[in-house]
N, C-alpha and C positions, 0 to 999 in steps of 0.2 A: 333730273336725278333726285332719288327721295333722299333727305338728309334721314342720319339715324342719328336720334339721342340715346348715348351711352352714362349712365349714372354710376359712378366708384363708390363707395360706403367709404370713409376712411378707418374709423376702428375698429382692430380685428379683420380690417381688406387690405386696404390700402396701406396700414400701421401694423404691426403686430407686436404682440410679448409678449411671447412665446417662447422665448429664447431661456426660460427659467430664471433668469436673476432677475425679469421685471422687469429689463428698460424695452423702454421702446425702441422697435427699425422697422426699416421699411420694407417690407413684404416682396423680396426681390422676385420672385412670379407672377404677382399682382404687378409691379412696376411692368414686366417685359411686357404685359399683354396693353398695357396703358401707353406705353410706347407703340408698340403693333399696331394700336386703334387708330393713334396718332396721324398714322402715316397713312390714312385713309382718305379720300376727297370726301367724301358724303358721310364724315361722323363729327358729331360736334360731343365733345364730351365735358361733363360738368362732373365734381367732387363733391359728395354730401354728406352733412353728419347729422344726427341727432342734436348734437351740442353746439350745434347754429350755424351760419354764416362765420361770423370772424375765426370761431376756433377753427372750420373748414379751412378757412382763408390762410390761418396762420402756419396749419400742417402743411400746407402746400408750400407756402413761401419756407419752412424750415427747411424740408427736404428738396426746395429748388425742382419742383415739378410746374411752375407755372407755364411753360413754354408747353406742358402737354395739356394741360386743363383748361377749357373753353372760359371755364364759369365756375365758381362757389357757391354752395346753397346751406342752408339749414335744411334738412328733410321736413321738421312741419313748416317752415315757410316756402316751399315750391309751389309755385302757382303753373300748373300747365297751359292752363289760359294765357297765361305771357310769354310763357318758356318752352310750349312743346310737350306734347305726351312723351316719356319716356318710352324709350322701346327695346332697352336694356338694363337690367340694374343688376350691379355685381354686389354684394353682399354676403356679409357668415352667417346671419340670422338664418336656423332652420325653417322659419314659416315666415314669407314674406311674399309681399306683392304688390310692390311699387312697381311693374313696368307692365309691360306684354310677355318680355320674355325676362325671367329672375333665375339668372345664376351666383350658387352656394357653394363657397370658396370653403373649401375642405382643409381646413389647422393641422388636421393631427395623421 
């Protein structure tokens, strides 16, 4: 069975604020589908952000998602040589191409 690596963006995907006053929460359609993956045998899924490793680390532990998330990354620190080509990446960025397949979580 091929494993698939699933990669979450976390700000602006995974996080949002959006909600007009500016705070931050959590992207409850981007949660349900991060749960869905979840429950998958052959996905291993990892949280990334631009803003590294521990802040990854910390958004996850805040919101209590660590039981869904394989792994934390910083985006420039991913090394696919250790970790696996991605072959999914969810993110809001309109041009991007961190995986095989890049799907664009739509805000508004």
């Amino acid at each position: 069975m091929k494993e698939i690596i699933i990669a979450i963006d976390i700000d602006g995907t995974l996080i949002s604020n959006t909600d007009g006053l500016g705070k931050e929460h959590l992207n409850i359609d981007v949660f349900h589908l991060l749960v869905l993956f979840s429950k998958m045998k052959n996905t291993k899924i990892y949280a990334w952000s631009g803003g590294g490793q521990d802040y990854t680390e910390q958004i996850v532990s805040k919101y209590g998602l660590n039981k869904y998330i394989d792994r934390c990354f910083g985006k420039s620190e991913y090394d696919d040589s250790l970790y696996g080509k991605v072959d999914i990446a969810i993110d809001d960025e309109h041009e991007f191409s961190l995986a095989d397949k890049n799907l664009i979580i739509k805000q508004k």
